[in-house]
C-alpha positions in Angstrom: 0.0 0.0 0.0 2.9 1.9 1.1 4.7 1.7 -2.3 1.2 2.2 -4.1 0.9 5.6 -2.1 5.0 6.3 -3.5 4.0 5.6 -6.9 0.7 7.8 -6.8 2.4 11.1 -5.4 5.5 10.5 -8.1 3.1 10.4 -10.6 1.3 13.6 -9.6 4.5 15.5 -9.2 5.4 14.6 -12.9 2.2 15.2 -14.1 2.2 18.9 -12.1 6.0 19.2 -13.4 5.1 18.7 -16.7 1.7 20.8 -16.7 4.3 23.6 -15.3 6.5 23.2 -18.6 3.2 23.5 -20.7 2.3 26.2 -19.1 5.6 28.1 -19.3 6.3 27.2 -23.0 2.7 28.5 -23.7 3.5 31.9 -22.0 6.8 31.8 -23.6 4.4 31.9 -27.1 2.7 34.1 -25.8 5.5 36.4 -25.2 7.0 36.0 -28.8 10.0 34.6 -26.9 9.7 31.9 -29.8 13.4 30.7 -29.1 12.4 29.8 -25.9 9.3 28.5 -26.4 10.8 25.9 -29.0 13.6 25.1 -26.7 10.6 24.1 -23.7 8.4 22.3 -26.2 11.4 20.1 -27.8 12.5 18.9 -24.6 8.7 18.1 -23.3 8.8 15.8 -26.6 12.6 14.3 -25.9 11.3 13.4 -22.3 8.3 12.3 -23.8 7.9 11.4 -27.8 4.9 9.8 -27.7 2.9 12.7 -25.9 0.4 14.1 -28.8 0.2 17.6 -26.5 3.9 18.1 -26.4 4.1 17.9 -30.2 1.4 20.0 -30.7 2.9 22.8 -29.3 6.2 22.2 -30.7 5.0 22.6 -33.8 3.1 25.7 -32.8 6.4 27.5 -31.6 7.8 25.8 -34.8 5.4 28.1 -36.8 5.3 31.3 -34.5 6.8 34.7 -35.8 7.4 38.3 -34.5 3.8 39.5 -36.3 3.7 38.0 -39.6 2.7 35.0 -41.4 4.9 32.1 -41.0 7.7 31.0 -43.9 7.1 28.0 -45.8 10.3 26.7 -44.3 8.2 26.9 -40.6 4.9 25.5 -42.5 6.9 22.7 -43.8 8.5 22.3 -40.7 5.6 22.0 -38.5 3.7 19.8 -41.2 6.4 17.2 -40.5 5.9 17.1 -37.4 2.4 16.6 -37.2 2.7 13.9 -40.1 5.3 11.7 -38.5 3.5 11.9 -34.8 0.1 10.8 -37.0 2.0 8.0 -38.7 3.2 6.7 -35.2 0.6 7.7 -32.6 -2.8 7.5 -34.8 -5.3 10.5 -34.8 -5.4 12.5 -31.9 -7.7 15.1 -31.4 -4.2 17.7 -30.7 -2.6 16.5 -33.7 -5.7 16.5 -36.3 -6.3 20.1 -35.1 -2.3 20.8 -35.8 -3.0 19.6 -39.2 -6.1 21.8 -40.0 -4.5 24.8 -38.6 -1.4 24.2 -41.1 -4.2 23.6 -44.4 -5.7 27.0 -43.2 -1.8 28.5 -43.8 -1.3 26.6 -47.0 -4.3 28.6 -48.4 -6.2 25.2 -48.9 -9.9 24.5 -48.7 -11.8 26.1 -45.7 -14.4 23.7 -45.2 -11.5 20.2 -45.0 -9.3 22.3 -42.4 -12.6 22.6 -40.8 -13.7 18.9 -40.8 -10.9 17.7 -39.2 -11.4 20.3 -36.5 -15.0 18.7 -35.8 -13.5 15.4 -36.2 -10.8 16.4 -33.1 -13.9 17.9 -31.4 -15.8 14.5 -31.9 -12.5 12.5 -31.3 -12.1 14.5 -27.8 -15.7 14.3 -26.6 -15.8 12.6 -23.4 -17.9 9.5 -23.4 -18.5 8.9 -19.9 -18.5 10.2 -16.2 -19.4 13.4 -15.4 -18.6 15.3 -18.7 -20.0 13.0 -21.0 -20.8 14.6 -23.9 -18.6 17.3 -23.6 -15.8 18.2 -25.8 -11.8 19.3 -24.7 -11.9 22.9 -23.8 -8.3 22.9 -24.6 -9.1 21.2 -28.3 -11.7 23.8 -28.8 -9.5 26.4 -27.6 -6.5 25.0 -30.0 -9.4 25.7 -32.7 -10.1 28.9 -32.2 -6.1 30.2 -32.1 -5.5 28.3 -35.3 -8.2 30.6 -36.7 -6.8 33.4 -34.6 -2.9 32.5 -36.3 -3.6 32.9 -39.7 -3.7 35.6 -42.2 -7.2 37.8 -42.4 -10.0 35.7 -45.0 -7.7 32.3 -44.2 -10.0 30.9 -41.6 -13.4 31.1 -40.5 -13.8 33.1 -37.3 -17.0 33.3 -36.9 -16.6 29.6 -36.4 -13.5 30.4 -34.2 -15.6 32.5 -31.8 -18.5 29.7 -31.6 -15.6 27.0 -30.6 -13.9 29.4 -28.0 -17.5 30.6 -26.7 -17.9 26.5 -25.9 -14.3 26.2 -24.3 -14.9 29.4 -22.1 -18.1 27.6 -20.6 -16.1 24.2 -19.9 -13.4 25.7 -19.2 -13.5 28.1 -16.3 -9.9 29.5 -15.8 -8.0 30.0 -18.6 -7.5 33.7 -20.0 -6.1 32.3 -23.8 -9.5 31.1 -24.4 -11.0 34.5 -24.7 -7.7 36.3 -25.9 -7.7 34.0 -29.0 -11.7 34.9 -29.4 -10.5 38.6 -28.9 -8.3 38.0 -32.0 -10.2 36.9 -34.1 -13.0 39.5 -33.6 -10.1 41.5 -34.7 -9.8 39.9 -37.6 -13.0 40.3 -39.2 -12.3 44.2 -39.0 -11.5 47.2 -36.8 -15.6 47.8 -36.1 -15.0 44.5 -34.2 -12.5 46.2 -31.7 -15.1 47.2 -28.6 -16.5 43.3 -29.0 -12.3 42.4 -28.9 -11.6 44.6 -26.1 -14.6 42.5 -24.2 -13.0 39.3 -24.6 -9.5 41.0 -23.3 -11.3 42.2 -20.0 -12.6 39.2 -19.8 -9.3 37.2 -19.9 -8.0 40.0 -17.2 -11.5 38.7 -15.3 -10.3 35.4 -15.2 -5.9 35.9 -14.5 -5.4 39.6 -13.3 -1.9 38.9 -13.8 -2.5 38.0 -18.0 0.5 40.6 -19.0 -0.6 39.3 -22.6 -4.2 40.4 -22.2 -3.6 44.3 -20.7 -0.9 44.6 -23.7 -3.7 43.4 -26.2 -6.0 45.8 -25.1 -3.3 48.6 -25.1 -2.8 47.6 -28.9 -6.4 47.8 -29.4 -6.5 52.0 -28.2 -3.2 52.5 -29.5 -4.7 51.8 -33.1 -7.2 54.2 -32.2 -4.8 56.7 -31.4 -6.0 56.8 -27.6 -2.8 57.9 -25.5 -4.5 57.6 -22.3 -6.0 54.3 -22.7 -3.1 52.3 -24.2 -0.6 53.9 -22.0 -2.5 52.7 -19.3 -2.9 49.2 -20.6 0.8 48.8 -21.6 1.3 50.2 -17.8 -1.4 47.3 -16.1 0.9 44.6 -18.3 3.8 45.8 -17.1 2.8 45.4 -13.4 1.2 42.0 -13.7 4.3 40.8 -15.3 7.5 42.8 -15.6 9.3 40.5 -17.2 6.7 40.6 -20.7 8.9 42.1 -22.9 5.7 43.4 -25.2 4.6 46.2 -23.9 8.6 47.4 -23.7 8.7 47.1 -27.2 5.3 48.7 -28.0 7.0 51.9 -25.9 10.0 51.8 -27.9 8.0 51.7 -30.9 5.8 54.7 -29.4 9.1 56.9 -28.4 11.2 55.7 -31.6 10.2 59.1 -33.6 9.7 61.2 -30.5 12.0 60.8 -27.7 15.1 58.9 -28.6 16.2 58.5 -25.0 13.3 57.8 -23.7 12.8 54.9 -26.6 16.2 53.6 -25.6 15.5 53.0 -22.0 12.3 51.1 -23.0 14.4 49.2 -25.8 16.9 48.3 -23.0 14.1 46.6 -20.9 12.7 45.1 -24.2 16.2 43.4 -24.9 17.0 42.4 -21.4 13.6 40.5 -21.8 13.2 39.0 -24.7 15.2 36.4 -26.0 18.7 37.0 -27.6 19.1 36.6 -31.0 19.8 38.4 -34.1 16.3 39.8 -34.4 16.4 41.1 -30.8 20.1 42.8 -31.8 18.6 44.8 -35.4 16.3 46.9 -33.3 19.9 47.8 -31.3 20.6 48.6 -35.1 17.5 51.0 -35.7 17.9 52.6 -32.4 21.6 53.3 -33.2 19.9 54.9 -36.6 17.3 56.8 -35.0 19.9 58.0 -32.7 21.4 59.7 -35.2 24.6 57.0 -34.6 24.8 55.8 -38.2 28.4 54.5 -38.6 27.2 52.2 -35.6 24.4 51.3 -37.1 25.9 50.4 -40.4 28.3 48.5 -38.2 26.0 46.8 -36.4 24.0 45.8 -39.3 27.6 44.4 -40.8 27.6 42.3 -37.3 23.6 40.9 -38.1 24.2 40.4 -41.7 27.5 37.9 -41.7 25.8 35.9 -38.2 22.1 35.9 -39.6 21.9 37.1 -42.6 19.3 38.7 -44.8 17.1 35.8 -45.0 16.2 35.5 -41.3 16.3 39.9 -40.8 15.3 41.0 -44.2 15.1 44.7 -42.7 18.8 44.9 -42.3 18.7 46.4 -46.1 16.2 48.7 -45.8 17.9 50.0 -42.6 21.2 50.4 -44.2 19.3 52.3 -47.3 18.0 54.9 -44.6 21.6 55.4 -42.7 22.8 55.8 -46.2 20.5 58.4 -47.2 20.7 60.1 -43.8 24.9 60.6 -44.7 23.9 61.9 -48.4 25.4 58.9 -50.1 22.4 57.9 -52.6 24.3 55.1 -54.3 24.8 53.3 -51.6 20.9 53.7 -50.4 19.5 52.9 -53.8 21.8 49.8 -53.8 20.1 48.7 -50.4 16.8 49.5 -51.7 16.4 47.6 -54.5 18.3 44.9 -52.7 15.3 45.0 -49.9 12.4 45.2 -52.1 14.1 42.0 -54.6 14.2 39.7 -51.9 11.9 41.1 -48.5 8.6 39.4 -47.6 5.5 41.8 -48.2 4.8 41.9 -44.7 8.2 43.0 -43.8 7.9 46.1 -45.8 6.5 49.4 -44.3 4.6 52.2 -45.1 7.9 54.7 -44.9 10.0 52.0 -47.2 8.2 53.4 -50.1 8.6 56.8 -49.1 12.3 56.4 -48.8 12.6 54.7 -52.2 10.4 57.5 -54.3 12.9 59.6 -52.2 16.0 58.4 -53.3 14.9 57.1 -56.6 13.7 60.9 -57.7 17.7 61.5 -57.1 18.6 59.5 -60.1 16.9 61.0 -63.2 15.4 57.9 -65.3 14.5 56.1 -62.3 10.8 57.0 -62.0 9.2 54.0 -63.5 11.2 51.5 -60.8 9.8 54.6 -58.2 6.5 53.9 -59.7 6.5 50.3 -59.5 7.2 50.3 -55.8 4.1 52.6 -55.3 2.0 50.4 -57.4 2.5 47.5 -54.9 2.1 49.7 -51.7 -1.2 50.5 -53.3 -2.0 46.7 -53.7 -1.0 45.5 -50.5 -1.8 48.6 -47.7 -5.1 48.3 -46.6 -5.3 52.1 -45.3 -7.2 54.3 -47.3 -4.9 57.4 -46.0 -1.9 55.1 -47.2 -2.9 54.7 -50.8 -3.7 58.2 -50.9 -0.4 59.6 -49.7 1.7 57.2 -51.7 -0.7 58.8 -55.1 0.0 62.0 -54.0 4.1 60.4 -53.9 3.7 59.5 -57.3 1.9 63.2 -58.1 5.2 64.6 -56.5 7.7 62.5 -58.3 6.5 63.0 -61.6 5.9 67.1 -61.0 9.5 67.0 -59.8 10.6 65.0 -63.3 8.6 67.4 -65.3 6.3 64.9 -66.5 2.8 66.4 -66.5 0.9 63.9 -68.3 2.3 61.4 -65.4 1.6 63.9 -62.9 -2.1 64.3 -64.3 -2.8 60.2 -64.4 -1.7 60.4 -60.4 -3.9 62.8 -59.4 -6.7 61.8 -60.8 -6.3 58.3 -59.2 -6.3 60.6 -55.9 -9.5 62.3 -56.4 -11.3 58.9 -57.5 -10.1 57.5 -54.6 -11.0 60.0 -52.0 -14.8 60.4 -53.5 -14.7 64.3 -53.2 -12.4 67.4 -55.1 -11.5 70.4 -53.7 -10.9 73.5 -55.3 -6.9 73.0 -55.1 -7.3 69.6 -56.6 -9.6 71.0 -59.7 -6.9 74.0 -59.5 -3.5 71.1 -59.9 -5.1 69.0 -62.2 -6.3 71.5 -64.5 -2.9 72.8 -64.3 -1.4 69.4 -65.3 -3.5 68.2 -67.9 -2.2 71.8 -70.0 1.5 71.2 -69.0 1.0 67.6 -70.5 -0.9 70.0 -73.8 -4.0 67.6 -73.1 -6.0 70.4 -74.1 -9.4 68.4 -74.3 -8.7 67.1 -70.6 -8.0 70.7 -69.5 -11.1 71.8 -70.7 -13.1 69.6 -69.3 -11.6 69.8 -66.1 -11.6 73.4 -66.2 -15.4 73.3 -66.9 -16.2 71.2 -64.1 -13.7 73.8 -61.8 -15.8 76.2 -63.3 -18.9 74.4 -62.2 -17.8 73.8 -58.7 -16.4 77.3 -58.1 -18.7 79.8 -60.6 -16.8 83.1 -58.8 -13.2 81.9 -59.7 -11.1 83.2 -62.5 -8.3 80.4 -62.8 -10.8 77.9 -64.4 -11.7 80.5 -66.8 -7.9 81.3 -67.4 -7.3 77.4 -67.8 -10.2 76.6 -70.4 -9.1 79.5 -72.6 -5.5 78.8 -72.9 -6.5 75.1 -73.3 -8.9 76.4 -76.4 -6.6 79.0 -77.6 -3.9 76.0 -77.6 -5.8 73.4 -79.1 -5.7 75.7 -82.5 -2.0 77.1 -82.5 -1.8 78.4 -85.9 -5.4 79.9 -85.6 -6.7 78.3 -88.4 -8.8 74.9 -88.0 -11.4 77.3 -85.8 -11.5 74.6 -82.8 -10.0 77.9 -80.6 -12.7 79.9 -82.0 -15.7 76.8 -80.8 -14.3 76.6 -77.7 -14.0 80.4 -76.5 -17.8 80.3 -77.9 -18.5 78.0 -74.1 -17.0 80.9 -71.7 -18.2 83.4 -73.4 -21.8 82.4 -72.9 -20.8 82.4 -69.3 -19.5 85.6 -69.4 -22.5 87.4 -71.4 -24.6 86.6 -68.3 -22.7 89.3 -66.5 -21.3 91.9 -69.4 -20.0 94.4 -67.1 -18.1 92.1 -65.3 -16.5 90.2 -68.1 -16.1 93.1 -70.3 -12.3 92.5 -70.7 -12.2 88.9 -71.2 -15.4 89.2 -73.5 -13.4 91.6 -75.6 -10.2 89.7 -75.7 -12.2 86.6 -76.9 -13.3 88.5 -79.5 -10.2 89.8 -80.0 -8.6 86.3 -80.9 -12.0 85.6 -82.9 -11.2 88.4 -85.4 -7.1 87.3 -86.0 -9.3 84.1 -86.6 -11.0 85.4 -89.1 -8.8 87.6 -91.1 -6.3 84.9 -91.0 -9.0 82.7 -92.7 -9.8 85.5 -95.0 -6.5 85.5 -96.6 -6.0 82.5 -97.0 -9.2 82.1 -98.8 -7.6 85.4 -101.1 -4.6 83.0 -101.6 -6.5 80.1 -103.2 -6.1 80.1 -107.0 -9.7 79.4 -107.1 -10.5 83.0 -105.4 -11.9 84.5 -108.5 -14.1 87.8 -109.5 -15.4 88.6 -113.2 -16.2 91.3 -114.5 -19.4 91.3 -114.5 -19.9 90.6 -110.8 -19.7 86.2 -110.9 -17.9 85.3 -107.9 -16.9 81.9 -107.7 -17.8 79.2 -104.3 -14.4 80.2 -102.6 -15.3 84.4 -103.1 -19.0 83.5 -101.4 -17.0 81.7 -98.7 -14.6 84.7 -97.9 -17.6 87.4 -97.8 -19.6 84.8 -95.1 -16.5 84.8 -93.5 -16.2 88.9 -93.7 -19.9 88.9 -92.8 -19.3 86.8 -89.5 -16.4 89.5 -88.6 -18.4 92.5 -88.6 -21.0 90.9 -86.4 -17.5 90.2 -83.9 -16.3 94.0 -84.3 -20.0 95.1 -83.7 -20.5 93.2 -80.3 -16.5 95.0 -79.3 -17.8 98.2 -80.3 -20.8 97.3 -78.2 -18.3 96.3 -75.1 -16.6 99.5 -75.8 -19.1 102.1 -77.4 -17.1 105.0 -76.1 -14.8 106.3 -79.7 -12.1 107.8 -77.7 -11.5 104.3 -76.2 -8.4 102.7 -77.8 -10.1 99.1 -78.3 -13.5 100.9 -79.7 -10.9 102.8 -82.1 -9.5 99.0 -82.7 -13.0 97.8 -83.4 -13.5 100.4 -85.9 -10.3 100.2 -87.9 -11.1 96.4 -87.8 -14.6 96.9 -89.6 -13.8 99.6 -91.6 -11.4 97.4 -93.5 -13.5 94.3 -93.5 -16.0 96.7 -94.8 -14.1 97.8 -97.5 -13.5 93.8 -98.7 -17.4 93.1 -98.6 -18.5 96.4 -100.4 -15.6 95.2 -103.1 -15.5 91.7 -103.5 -19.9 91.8 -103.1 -19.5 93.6 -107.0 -16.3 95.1 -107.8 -16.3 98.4 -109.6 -15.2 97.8 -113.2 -12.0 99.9 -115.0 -12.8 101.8 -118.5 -10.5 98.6 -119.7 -13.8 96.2 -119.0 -11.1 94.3 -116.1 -12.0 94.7 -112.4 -10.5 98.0 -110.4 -7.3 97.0 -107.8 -8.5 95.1 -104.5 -8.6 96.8 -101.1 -5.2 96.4 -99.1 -5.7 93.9 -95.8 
């Protein structure tokens, strides 16, 4: 009995000294102290290789990252693992749900990754005693962090939050349940974020000591750009667990742009934390940057790049490209951009990445399609509306810089579609644009709607009347002459106003016209007889002398006073056109029987 009682207490002490190792290499995970948590997990499974639990969450910490989506290396990895422990152990419930967690990261087909999570529900449903009937809160909860794990629109969350709804009623204690339900409200938008922060108070409910949970919620208001609330929350995680090195890093992050020092003594807490390795070392790196230490930097990065390497810190390219362009040597940063952007996953590339590359791109004249290019795939992958607007306006900027209007124009017009709405600088730039690029047609039309949206301006009016003026430069297919023919009906509703810009319409009307009047002289068919025949290209010219005077009258009419120099223009004007009509109508007739000399002009 004696040895019975020996055996039963070393069992329970193994079984309490391994649940103590779970529970470490879980809060390891849930730390992002991956290196750690994979070092715990492999030596649960060396003690124990058999044990479906243990390999479960080795394969977990096998696939975790620092906030992005696991490499194919880690998928492939974990897959492995899971596949071998099946082959040998059979199908258990922790292993089957392994499985369907890594077919949601491979992208495959919802609904299987989602059968063999029922089928681990079904396979850990207990079928007798007192919970018969009811399903692993930890399976369910394994469920619901797969969903929570994966990229946005790779799992089913609604699903997610019905399985981790079930595990929260079985299972009384545990805080993960509802952080992973918070998570994947999360991920089914940011209107979801007061239904996440529920789920995080709740996990504080249940462990006031869940460092994980306060930091979660701190992210949740700093994304909301609420100082006091985050703050606060990054404050409650540091209490219930100093040594989290999250919210550290979320301070650093915070302080980075603002407060060098102030970043560096939460970036010393965050190292001292964390585990060591060359990941934890680059942000040493970017500090030293930020600091305004670049040889250290670029020494540093030097360090990182021959011990890790770009594959496992892709950033250490981009950051030399910004300590580059920070000591004015552009070569060297446009070497270390295009090395970052040929070989860095899209989730390791920022908003400001871009920014820097249009920057030092526009340095190198030629280089605006490769700027362009970069911008196109911001555009495609960022998510922010504000972000896709700022990199068009980027791409506005780079190509006003290059002189290229017709680039410039294409740009900013993508901006105003985007944004739904167009100010009166945006009608005033575009319009602008489109008659650098000599898209008189565009111009116009853009100038029209300018003139639509802001009736009192003058630039609109300025821009559709160079645009018309332009569209005919040598003044004689008439489009000019069509086009003014639109403003001025705007302008004859208010005469007295528009006086001037009526009269210098008209103005370029009548070089219009004379210029098509002598050209019509030139033809060889412009022909007169004696006794009065004109020939078709004669009647021509007089309509065309006709439509003058009725231009000079409405001048005189702008200006009726005669001692005003454009009335006195008006009049010489129709006087000669006069003198064409009352000639070239029936010429007078010499004694010789051959028509009299034709008025000069």
């Amino acid at each position: 009995m004696k040895k019975f009682l020996l055996l039963l207490m070393a069992c329970v002490v193994m079984h309490s000294a391994m649940f103590a190792q779970y529970a470490e290499g879980i809060r390891l995970l849930n730390y992002e102290k991956n290196k750690s948590a994979r070092e715990t997990f492999q030596k649960l499974v060396d003690a124990s290789p058999q044990d479906p639990q243990a390999i479960y969450w080795l394969g977990q910490a096998i696939l975790a990252t620092d906030g992005g989506e696991p490499s194919k290396e880690q998928i492939a990895s974990a897959k492995a693992l899971y596949q071998k422990a099946l082959g040998s152990i059979g199908s258990d419930p922790w292993l089957i749900t392994g499985m369907g967690h890594i077919e949601l990261l491979e992208r495959g087909d919802i609904n299987s990754a989602k059968q063999k999570f029922e089928q681990a529900i079904t396979a850990s449903t207990e079928t007798k005693g007192k919970s018969k009937g009811k399903a692993n809160p930890a399976i369910l909860n394994a469920i619901g962090r797969a969903n929570a794990k994966v990229g946005s629109g790779l799992g089913d969350n609604l699903y997610a939050i019905d399985k981790l709804n079930q595990a929260g009623q079985l299972d009384l204690t545990n805080p993960d349940i509802y952080i992973n339900k918070a998570i994947n409200y999360l991920k089914m938008g940011g209107e979801n974020g007061g239904e996440a922060v529920k789920a995080y108070q709740e996990a504080v409910a249940r462990d006031p000591k869940s460092a994980l949970a306060y930091y979660k919620i701190g992210k949740v208001y700093q994304s909301q750009n609420n100082k006091e609330l985050f703050e606060q929350n990054f404050d409650n995680a540091i209490t219930a667990d100093p040594t989290c090195p999250l919210p550290y890093f979320a301070y650093y992050l915070n302080y980075a742009n603002k407060d060098v020092n102030k970043a560096k003594e939460y970036l010393d807490k965050y190292v001292a934390y964390a585990d060591r390795d060359p990941k934890t070392d680059y942000f040493v790196a970017e500090y030293l940057f930020r600091a305004g230490k670049n040889d250290e930097s670029l020494a540093k990065i030097q360090e990182l790049e021959k011990s890790a390497g770009l594959t496992e810190i892709p950033r250490l390219s981009i950051l030399s490209a910004y300590n580059y362009d920070r000591k004015g040597d552009s070569v060297q940063a446009k070497a270390n951009l295009e090395k970052f952007f040929a070989n860095a996953p899209a989730d390791k590339i920022e908003p400001t990445d871009y920014e820097l590359a249009v920057k030092v791109l526009t340095k190198f004249p030629g280089s605006e399609v490769q700027a362009a290019t970069y911008l196109e795939k911001a555009i495609a992958t960022d998510t922010s509306r504000i972000n896709k607007l700022n990199y068009m306006q980027q791409g506005a900027d780079m190509y006003a810089k290059a002189k290229n209007p017709a680039e410039q124009l294409n740009w900013m017009k993508r901006m105003v579609e985007l944004k739904g709405t167009t100010t009166e600088g945006d009608y005033y730039r575009i319009s602008a644009a489109a008659l650098s690029a000599k898209d008189y047609p565009q111009t116009m039309d853009w100038a029209k709607k300018y003139m639509a949206a802001y009736p009192d301006k003058p630039q609109p009016f300025t821009f559709y009347r160079k645009a018309a003026i332009a569209s005919d430069p040598d003044t004689t297919s008439g489009k000019g002459v069509e086009q003014l023919q639109y403003i001025d009906s705007i302008y004859n509703l208010n005469k007295d106003k528009y006086k001037k810009e009526l009269f210098l319409n008209k103005y370029y009307t009548i070089l219009y016209y004379i210029n098509k009047q002598n050209a019509l002289k030139k033809s060889p068919d412009f022909k007169v007889k004696s006794d009065g025949t004109k020939t078709e290209v004669v009647d021509q010219f007089l309509g065309i002398c006709q439509k003058s005077l009725e231009v000079t009258d409405k001048m005189i009419e702008l200006y009726p006073d005669v001692a005003d120099d454009n009335n006195k223009f008006a009049q010489s004007v129709k006087g000669e056109i006069q003198k064409n009509i009352d000639y070239y109508s029936k010429p007078p007739v010499k004694k010789t029987g051959a028509p009299a000399a034709p008025p000069k002009g």
